[in-house]
N, C-alpha and C positions, 0 to 999 in steps of 0.2 A: 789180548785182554786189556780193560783199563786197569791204572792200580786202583783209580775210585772204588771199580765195581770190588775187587778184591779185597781191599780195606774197609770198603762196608761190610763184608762179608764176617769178617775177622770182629768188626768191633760189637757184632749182635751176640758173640760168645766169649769175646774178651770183657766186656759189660768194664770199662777203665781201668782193667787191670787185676780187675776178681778173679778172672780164671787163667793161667798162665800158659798150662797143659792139656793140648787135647790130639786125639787121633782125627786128623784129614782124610774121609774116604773121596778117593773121582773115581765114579763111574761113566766110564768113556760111551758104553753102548748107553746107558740109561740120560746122558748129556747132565748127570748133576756131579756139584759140588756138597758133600755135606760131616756134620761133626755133631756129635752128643756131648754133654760135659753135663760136668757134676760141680758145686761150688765145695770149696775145702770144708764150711761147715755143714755140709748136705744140705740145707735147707732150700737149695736150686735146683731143678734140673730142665739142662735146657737141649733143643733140638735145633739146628738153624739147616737150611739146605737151598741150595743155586740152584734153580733150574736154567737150564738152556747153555748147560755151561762145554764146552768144547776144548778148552785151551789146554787141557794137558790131556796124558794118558792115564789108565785106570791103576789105580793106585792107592795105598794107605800112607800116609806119609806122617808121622812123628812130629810133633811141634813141642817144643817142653818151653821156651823162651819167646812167647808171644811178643812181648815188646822189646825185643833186638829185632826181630823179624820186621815188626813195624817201620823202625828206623830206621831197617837197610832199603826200606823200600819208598820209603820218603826221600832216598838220593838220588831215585830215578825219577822221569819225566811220565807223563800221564800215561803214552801206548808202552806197553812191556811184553815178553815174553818170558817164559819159564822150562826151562827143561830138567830132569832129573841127573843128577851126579852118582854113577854107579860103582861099585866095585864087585868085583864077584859077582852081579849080580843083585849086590844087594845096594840100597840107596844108603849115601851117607851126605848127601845136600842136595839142595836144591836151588839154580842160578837163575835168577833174573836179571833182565837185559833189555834196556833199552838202543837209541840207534847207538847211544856213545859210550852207556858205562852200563857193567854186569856188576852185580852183586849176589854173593854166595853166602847161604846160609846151610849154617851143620844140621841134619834132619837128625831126631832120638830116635833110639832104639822102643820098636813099639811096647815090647815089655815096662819100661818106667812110666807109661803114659797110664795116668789113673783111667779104671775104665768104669763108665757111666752106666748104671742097670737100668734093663727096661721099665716103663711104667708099666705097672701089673694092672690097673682096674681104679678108673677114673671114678670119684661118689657123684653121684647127681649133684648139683650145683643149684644150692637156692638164692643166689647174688648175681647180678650183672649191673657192672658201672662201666657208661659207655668210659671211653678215653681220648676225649678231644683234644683238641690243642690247648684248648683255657684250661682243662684241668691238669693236662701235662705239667704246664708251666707254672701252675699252681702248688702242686706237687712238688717239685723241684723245687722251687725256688723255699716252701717250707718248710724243704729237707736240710735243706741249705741253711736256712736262720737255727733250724735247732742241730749241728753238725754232730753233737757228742750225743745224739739219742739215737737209739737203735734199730726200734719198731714204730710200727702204725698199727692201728687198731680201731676194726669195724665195732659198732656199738650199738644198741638202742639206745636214743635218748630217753627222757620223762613225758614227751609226746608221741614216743611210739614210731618217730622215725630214724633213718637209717643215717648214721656219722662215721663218719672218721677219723680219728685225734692221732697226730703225729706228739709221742709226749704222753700217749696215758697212764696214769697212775694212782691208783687207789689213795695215794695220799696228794695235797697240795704239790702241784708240779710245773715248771715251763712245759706249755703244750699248746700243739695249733689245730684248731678242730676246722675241719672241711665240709664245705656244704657238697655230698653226693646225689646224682641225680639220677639214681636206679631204676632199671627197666620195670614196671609196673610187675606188679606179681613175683618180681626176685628181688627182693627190699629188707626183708626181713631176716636175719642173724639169731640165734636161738642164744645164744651166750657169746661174750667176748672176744672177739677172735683175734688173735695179734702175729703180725709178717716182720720179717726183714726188712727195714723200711730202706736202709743202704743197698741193699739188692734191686728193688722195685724204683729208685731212683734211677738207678744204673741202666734197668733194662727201658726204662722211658727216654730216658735219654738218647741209647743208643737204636731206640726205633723211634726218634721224633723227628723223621719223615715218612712216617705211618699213617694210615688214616683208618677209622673204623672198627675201633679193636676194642674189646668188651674186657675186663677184668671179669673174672666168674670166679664165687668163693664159693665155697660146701659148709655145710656147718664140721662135718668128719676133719676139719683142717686141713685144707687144700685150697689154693689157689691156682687160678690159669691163666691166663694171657698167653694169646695169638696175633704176630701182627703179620702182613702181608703186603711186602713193598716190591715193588715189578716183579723180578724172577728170586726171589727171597725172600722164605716163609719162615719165621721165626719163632718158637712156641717155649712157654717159659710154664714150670711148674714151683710155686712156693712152698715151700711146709710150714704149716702153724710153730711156732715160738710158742714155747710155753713164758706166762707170766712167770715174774719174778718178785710182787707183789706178793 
């Protein structure tokens, strides 16, 4: 395997260090890669999964210290390989190896790995805002000027159309409102709806070599995002934030 491909893999669920812990399932007959997780304030849940993936055997494998993992894998060279560290039977690391230098990482016991519940029943979804590159970047970068603010927040304006304000707040506030360019007919927002705006940075970023991937919000407070980059489909659910106004 590459470590690229592998390090991409990791950073659509690591999202810069929001999620530490997660269960690695490989499905050796089924050729994927994949892992659920849950952010520590619940307000994420996400699904990422490799298809066509080969390089190791079937297995659940323990991660609790995602960024040592990273590290040790940044000492190796682009082609690696991977094999399980057994005892008893049971895995307690797992060594990567390139042609000159292996590195060993301690696998956790699956019990400490926080476990991610299913999504039970998705609400209809009356919002789609594609997610281009100009609005990725936009995004970011006005998450970035306001670093100590939390949320974002879909809105009607006094025209009737659909905003965005990184920064809302019922009283005088630093805040950057975003021109959105919503799917005709999914535009409209029934009240307030406010996200993790540190989250939704995160997962932009770590799919911005994504193309075509639609934000969809519910009025019930839910968000989606799905992006779909070669053999890596990545699907992100938000939970509305309640104001604190």
């Amino acid at each position: 395997m590459t470590k690229d491909t592998l390090k991409t893999f990791i950073s659509k669920y690591y999202l810069g260090g929001t999620i530490e812990s997660v269960k690695l399932t490989v499905d050796k007959s089924a050729k994927t890669l994949k892992t659920n997780a849950l952010t520590d304030d619940k307000s994420v849940l996400l699904s990422v999964v490799k298809n066509n993936f080969e390089e190791l055997d079937s297995a659940e494998i323990g991660i609790n210290d995602t960024s040592k993992l990273l590290k040790l894998l940044n000492v190796l060279g682009d082609n690696i390989k991977g094999n399980y560290d057994l005892v008893n039977e049971k895995m307690t690391s797992i060594t990567f190896s390139d042609d000159k230098t292996d590195v060993q990482y301690v696998t956790a016991d699956l019990s400490v790995i926080p476990s991610a519940p299913p999504l039970k029943k998705t609400p209809p979804f009356n919002v789609e805002i594609p997610l281009d590159a100009e609005f990725i970047s936009k995004f970011v970068s006005s998450k970035s000027a306001l670093a100590d603010v939390d949320t974002f927040t879909l809105t009607m304006n006094k025209k009737g159309k659909l905003e965005m304000i990184i920064g809302y707040s019922s009283i005088n506030s630093n805040r950057i409102k975003l021109a959105v360019n919503a799917v005709e007919g999914k535009d409209v927002v029934s009240k307030n709806i406010n996200f993790n705006a540190n989250h939704l940075k995160e997962i932009l970023v770590a799919n911005k070599d994504c193309t075509n991937a639609n934000l969809k919000v519910s009025d019930a407070g839910l968000a989606s995002v799905q992006f779909v980059c070669d053999d890596i489909i990545s699907e992100y659910y938000l939970v509305e934030v309640k104001s604190i106004d």
